[in-house]
N, C-alpha and C positions, 0 to 999 in steps of 0.2 A: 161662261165657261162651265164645263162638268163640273161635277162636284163628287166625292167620293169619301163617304165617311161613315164610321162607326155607329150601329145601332143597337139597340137592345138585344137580338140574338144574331143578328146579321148583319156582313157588311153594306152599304147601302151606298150604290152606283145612281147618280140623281134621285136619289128619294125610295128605289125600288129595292128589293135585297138581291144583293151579287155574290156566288157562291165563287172565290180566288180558285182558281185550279192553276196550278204554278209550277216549273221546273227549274230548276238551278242550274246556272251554266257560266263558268264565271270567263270574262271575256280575255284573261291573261291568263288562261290555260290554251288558246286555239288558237292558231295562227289568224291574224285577222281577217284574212282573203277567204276565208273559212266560214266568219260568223255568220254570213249570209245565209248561206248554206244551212249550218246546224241549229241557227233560227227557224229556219224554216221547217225544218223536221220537226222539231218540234211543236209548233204550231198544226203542223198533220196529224201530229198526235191528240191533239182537240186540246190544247192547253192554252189559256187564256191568258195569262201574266209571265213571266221568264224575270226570275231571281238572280243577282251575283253580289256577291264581295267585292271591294274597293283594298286591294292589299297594299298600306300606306309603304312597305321599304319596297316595294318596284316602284311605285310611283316617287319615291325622294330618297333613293340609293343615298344621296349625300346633302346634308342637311340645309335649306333654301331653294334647291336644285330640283322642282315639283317638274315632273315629265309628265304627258296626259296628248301622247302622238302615238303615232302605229300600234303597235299591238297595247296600247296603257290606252288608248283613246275613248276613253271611257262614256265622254258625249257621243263618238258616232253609232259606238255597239247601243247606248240608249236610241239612238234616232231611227237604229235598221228594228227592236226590236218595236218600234211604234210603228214604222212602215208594215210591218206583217201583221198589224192588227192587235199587237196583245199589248197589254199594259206591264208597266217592271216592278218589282221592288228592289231598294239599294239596302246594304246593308256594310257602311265605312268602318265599321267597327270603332276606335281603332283596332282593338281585337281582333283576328276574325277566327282564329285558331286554321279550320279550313285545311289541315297537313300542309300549311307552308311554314317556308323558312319562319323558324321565332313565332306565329304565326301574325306576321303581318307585324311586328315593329319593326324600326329599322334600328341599324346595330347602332347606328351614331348615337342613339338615341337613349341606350342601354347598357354599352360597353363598359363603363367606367361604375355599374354598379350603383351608383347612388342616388339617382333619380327613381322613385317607388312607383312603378307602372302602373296601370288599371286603379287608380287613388287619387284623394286629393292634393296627392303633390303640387305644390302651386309652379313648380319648372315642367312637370310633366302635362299639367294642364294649360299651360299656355302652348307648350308645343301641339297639342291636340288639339287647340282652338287655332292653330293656325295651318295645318293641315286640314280640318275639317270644312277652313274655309275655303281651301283650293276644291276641293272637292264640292262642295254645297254650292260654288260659283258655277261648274258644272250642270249640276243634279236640279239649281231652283227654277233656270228658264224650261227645265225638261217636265215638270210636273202637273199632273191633269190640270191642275188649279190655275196654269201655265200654259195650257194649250198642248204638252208633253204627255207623257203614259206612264209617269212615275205617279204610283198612287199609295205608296208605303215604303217607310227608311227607319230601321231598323236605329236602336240604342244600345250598344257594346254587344256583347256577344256570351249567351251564356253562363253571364257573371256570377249567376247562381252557385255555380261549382270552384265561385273564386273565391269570393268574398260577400260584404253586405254592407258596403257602404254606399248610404243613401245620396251623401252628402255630393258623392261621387257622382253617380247617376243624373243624379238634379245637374251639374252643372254640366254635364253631356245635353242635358234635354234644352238646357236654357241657351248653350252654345248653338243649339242644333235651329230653336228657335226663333234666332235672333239673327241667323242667316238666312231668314227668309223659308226658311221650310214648313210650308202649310200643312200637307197630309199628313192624317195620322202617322203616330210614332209607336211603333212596338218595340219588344222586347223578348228571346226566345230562351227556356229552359228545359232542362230535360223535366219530365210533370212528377215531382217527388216535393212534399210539402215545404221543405227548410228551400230548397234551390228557388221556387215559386216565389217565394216570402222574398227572399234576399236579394234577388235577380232584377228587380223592378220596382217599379212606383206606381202608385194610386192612379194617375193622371196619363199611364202608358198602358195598353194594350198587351197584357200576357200570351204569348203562345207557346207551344210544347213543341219539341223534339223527340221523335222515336221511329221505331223500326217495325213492330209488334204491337198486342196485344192493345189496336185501336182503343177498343169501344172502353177497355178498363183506364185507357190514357186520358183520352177525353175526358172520363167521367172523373177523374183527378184535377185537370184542369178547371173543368166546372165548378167545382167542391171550392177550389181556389178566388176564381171568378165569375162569380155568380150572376152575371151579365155580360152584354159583346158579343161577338162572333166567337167559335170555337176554328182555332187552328191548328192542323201540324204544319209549323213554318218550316222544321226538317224532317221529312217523313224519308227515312233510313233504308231505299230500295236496295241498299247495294252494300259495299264495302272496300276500304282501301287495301292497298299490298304494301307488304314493309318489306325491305330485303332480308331473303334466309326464311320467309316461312312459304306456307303456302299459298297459292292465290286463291283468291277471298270470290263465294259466290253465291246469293241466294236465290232459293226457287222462283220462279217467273209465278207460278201460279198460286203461288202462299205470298208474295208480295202482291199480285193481284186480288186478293181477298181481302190484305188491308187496306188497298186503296179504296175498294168499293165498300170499306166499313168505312171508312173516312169521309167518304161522300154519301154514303146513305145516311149518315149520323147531322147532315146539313154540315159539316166542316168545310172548313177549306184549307186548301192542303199544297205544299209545296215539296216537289219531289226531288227530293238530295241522293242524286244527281239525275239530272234526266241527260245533260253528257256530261263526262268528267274530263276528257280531253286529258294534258300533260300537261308536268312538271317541269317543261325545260329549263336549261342550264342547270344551276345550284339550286335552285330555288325549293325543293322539293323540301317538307319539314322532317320531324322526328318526333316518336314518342317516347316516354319515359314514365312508367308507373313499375318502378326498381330495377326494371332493366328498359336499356336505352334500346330502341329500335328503328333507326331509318326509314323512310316513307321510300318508297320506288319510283322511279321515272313515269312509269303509266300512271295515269288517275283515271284508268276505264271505267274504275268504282261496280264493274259491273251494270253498269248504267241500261235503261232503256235505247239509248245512242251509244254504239261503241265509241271507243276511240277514234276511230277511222271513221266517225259519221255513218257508217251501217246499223239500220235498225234492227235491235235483236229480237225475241221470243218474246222477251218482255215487255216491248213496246207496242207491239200487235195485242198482247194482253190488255196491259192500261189504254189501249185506243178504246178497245170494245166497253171495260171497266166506264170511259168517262162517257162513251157515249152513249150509254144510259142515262145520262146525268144533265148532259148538256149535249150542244150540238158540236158536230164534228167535221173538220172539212171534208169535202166529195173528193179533192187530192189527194194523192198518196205520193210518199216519197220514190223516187225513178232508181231503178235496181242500177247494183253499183258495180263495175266491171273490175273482175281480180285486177291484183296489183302486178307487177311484173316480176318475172325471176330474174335477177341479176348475176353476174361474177366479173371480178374485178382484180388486179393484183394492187398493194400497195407496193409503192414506187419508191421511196426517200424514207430514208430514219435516222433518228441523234436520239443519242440518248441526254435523258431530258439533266443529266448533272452538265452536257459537253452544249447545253444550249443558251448560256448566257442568259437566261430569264428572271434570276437573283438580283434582288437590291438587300446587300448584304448589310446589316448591322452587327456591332459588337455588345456581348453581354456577360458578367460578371457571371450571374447565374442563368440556366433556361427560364426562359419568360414565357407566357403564355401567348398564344397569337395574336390578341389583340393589342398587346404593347406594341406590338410594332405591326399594325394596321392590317390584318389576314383574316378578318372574320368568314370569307366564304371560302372556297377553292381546295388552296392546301397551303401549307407551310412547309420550310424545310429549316433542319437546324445541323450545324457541322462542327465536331470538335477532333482534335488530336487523343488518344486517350495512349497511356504509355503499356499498358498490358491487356491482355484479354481477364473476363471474369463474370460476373454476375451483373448484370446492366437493371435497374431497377428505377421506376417510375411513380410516383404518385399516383399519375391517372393521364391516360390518352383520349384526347374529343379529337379525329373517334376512333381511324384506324393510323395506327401507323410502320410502316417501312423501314424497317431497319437493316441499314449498309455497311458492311465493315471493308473500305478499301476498292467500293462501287461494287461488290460484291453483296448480293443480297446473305442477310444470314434470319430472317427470321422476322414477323408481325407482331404487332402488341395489337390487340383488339378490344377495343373498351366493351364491345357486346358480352365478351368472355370473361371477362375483370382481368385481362393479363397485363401483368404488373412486372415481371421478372424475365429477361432472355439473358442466357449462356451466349459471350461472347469468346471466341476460341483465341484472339492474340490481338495484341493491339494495331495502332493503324489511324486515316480517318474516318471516323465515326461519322456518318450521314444518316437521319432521321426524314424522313419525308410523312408527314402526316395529312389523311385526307381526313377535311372539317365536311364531315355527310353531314345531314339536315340540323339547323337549329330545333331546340325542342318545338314544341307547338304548342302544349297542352299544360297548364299544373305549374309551381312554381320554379323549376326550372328553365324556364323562358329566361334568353339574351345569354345563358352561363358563356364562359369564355370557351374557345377553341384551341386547338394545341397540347401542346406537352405539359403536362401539369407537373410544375414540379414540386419538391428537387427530382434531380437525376445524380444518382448516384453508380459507383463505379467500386464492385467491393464495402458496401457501406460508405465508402467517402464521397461528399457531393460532388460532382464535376464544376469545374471555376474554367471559365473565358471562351464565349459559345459564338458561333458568329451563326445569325437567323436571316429570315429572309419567308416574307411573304411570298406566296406562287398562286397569285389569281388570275389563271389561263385562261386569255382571248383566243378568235381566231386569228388577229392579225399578230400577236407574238408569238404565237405556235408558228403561222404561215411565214414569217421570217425568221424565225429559229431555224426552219427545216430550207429554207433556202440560201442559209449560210451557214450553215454547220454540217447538213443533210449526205449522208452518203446514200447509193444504188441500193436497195433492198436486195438480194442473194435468194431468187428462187432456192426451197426446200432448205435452205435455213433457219430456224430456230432464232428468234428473238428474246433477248433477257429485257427483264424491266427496270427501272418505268422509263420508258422510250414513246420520243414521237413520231408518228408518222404521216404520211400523204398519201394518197393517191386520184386518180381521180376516174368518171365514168359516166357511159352518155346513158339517159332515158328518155323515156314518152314525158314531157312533161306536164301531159293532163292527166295522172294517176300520182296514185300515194302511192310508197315504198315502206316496204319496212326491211329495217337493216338487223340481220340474222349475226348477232352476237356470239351464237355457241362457241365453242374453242375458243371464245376470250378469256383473259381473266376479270380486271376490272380497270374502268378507267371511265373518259368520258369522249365525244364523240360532237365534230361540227359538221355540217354538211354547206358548203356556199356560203360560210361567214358565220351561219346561223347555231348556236348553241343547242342541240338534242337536249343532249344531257348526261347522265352516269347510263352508266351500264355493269353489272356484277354477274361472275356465274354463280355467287351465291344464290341467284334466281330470289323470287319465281317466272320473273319475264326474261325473256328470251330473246326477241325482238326490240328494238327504238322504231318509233313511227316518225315517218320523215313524211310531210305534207308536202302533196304537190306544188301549191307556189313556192316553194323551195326551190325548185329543178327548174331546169333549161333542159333545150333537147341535148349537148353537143357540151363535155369538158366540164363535169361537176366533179367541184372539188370535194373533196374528203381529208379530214383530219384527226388523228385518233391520239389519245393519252391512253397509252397500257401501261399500268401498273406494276404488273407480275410479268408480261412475258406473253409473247404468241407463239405458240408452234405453226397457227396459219394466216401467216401475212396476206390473207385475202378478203376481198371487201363479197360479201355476199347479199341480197337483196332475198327474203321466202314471198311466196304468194300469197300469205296472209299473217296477223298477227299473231303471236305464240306466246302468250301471260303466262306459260307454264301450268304444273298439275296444281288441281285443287287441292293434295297433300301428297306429303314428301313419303 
């Protein structure tokens, strides 16, 4: 069998040295009928190995319950990227940060607070020894050593900027090697001397994280590890979008001078993100360094591969950048024909209190949403209050709705720290809060979702609350609205938060993107399938709807608004719209 292992300055592919040139693309960001496809681009690009994350709360939403089918299939995305020639690295974290939900723990698993993540917890590490093993049953028949093109799997994520426990680390490595995983084991930090130290072990392979300032990173690394191949396992071409600022973008040709310092320096280099693909459904994370910010629907990152699979400026740059370096295929990727303009009317609407979607509980006081099982989507909470006055909250994770009498009167937004709304007379009091991204980064990771309470009412707390998770499917929307559902009323005005339908024919060998403007916020199914959020907080403008989505003939559509449409119409633009690079 090959053999693929560490040398004194280089990796060393049967005996000879192999410089890694790698892109990241993680395979539960892209519809599967896709990965073919943006394998493949990639590979035109002259990249030799293709990197992803293993994000343990999609693969085991509920705890024993390990999925690894359709879009989780995480054996087959390894077997298409050995088919096109390149070899992988895995990297299961549990960790992976990555701006997903939590990033990458599952709530079961954190909800309750008292199991100490990323440590030697001995309940936390049995469950990551037993996840690691669904996983690593996957990942061991895939590896060069195997006949596979797995030739590097990564050990936690970062840890550097978490903590320094050794003790921790060690027993990720000995879990890791006790399921049969041969190939070297790494380890990635950003290259500052305390994260280097703390991040890793003697007996793993150090590599760096950065965006800039190659040749000064490297030579930090070095300083660090003064033997081994030199890598950047995340070299930062791009950037994410959080909702409410700008969209994130760096020059094609100042990223193209780090790559070609990265490769002139003999490094190898993995490029975060060569496609970013999307966030569908909830899944999208959040940061929090004092102020909480949601991640956005797109993960274009700005990438070499847009979202859409078209190669940008950038990508044509880093072809030329590597193939000075290496060889590069005679291929090129096949030009991509615009997407269609669409119009649509929506057809059916309820509003989402008149839609029977509530499993109501009763509660003394408001509880947070994990008491009663809402860690993603939204919750809702409803009380009687006897007068209007000063409504006051602890803390909202993360926006919430506030209804007096199904009349809207006003948002509390944890972005803004709003903590206080004027209620004008009493009534039912209805509270709808949307749980946007769990944190991802820092110790804020798992925090609860909901209304944090108390809630008070004039300074007095409110007593006898009846709650109710709201984790909207397509199939309880699609029967909400087909018994409950009245006629949509051309050039009438919709209040929120309302669901609706409609439906619309395409080409179904093109992608869509569905033209959000004049929405407010909510989230969006197309054919069953989960888009995701949508905000006109911006900066994206557009959801990317993937061709194997569509049929030609009767695609369904199903919308959660929030606030309210003035235009109950489904529009489709001819290409994607991330909004301005500042406001």
């Amino acid at each position: 069998m090959p053999d693929f292992a560490i040398g004194e300055t280089d990796f060393l592919l049967d005996g000879a040295p192999f410089q890694v040139i790698s892109g990241a693309m993680h395979y539960f960001r892209i519809h599967p009928d896709q990965w073919e496809d943006r394998l493949r681009t990639a590979r035109q690009m002259g990249l030799n190995t293709i990197e992803t994350y293993v994000p343990w709360n999609a693969h085991e939403p509920r705890r024993g319950a390990f999925a690894a089918e359709d879009g989780l299939d995480l054996g087959r995305f390894l077997d298409l990227v050995q088919a096109q020639g390149m070899f992988a690295i895995v990297r299961p974290g549990p960790y992976i940060c990555a701006e997903w939900h939590n990033g990458g723990l599952p709530e079961w698993l954190i909800e309750d607070g008292t199991i100490a993540v990323r440590s030697r917890d001995p309940r936390y590490l049995a469950e990551v020894e037993r996840y690691l093993g669904a996983v690593y049953d996957i990942v061991r028949p895939r590896q060069l050593t195997h006949g596979g093109g797995v030739i590097l799997v990564q050990i936690e994520n970062e840890y550097g900027a978490y903590g320094s426990d050794k003790t921790y680390l060690r027993a990720l490595t000995e879990m890791t090697r006790a399921a049969g995983i041969d190939v070297p084991l790494t380890t990635v930090d950003q290259p500052t001397d305390a994260m280097l130290d703390d991040g890793t072990l003697p007996e793993l392979l150090s590599t760096a994280s950065f965006g800039s300032r190659a040749v000064e990173r490297l030579a930090a690394l070095r300083r660090h590890q003064p033997s081994g191949p030199l890598m950047c396992a995340e070299f930062w071409c791009g950037w994410f979008d959080s909702w409410g600022e700008p969209h994130h973008t760096t020059s094609a040709a100042d990223s193209a001078a780090e790559l070609e310092a990265i490769l002139a320096a003999g490094a190898s280099v993995n490029i975060y993100m060569v496609h970013g693909g999307t966030n569908f459904g909830y899944m999208a994370g959040a940061n929090d360094k004092g102020v909480y910010r949601p991640i956005a629907t797109s993960y274009d990152y700005d990438a070499p591969i847009a979202e859409d699979g078209t190669p940008t400026e950038k990508y044509w740059r880093f072809r030329d950048v590597i193939a000075a370096h290496a060889p590069v295929p005679d291929d090129r990727p096949a030009p991509r024909s615009p997407a269609r303009v669409l119009e649509a009317p929506l057809e059916r609407a309820v509003a989402l209190s008149d839609a029977g979607l509530e499993r109501w509980s009763a509660h003394d006081t408001a509880p947070a949403a994990t008491a009663f099982g809402s860690p993603r989507g939204h919750s809702r909470y409803a009380i009687e209050i006897p007068h209007g006055g000063a409504l006051t909250v602890a803390e909202v994770r993360d926006r919430a709705h506030v209804l007096l009498d199904g009349h809207a009167v006003g948002i509390l937004d944890r972005e803004a720290h709003d903590r206080v709304l004027a209620l004008p007379s009493g009534g039912e009091l209805s509270i709808l809060v949307e749980h946007l991204g769990g944190v991802n980064y820092g110790p804020r990771i798992g925090e609860a979702k909901g209304v944090i309470g108390p809630v008070r009412l004039d300074g007095e707390e409110l007593h006898g609350w009846l709650v109710s998770p709201l984790e909207l499917e397509a199939d309880g929307v699609r029967a909400a609205l087909a018994a409950h559902g009245t006629p949509v009323l051309r050039g009438v005005p919709l209040g929120g938060p309302v669901l609706l339908a409609g439906s619309f024919d395409a080409d179904a060998s093109g992608d869509l993107h569905l033209d959000v403007r004049g929405w407010g916020s909510g989230a969006v199914w197309i054919n069953g399938f989960a888009l995701g959020r949508y905000s006109a907080r911006g900066p994206q403008e557009t959801l990317y709807v993937p061709a194997p989505l569509l049929r030609g003939e009767g695609n369904e559509i199903l919308v959660l608004e929030l606030r309210g449409l003035e235009r109950p119409t489904v529009r489709f633009a001819p290409e994607p719209r991330l909004g301005p690079t500042e406001f």
